[in-house]
C-alpha positions as CSV (number, residue, x, y, z in Angstrom):
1,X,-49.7,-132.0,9.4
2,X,-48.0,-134.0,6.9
3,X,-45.4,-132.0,6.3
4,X,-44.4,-132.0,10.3
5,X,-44.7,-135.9,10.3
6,X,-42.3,-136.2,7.2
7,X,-39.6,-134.9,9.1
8,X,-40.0,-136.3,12.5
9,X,-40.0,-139.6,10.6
10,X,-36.8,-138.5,8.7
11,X,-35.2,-137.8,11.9
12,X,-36.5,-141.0,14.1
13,X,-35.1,-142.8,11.0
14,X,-31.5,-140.6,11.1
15,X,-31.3,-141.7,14.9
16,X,-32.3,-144.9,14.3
17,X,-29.7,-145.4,12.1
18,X,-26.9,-144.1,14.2
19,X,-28.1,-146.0,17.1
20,X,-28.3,-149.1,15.1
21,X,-31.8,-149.1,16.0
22,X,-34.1,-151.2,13.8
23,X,-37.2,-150.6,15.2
24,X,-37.2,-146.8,14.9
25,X,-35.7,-146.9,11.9
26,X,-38.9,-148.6,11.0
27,X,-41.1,-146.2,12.5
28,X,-39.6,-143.5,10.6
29,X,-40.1,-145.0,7.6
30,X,-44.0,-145.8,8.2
31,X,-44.2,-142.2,9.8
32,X,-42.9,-140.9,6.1
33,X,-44.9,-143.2,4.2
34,X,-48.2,-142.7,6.1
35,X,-47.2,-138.1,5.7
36,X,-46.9,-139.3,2.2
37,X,-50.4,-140.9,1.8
38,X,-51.8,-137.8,3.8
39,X,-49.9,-135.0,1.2
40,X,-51.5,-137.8,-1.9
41,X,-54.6,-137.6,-0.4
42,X,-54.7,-133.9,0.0
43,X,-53.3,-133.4,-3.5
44,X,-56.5,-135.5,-4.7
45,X,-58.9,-133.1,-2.5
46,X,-57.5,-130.2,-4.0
47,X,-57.8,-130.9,-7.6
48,X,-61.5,-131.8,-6.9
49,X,-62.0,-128.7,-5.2
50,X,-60.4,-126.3,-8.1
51,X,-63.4,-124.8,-9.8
């Protein structure tokens, strides 16, 4: 669910931050990016799919 992966990444990103931890800062930002293709993608799919 992209919209469940969006915000774990937000929050792996907040923690990293506040832990000065670079590395899940990082992963937060790839978890949003990847929700982000996933809500593009689906966005795509639907406008096929309106008849």
């Amino acid at each position: 669910m992209p919209a469940a992966q969006d915000i774990a990444g937000k929050a792996k990103e907040a923690i990293g931050k506040a832990t000065d931890n670079d590395k899940l800062v990082a992963e937060g930002k790839a978890d949003q990016t990847t929700a982000d293709a996933k809500k593009a993608g689906e966005n795509v799919k639907d406008a096929f799919n309106k008849d």
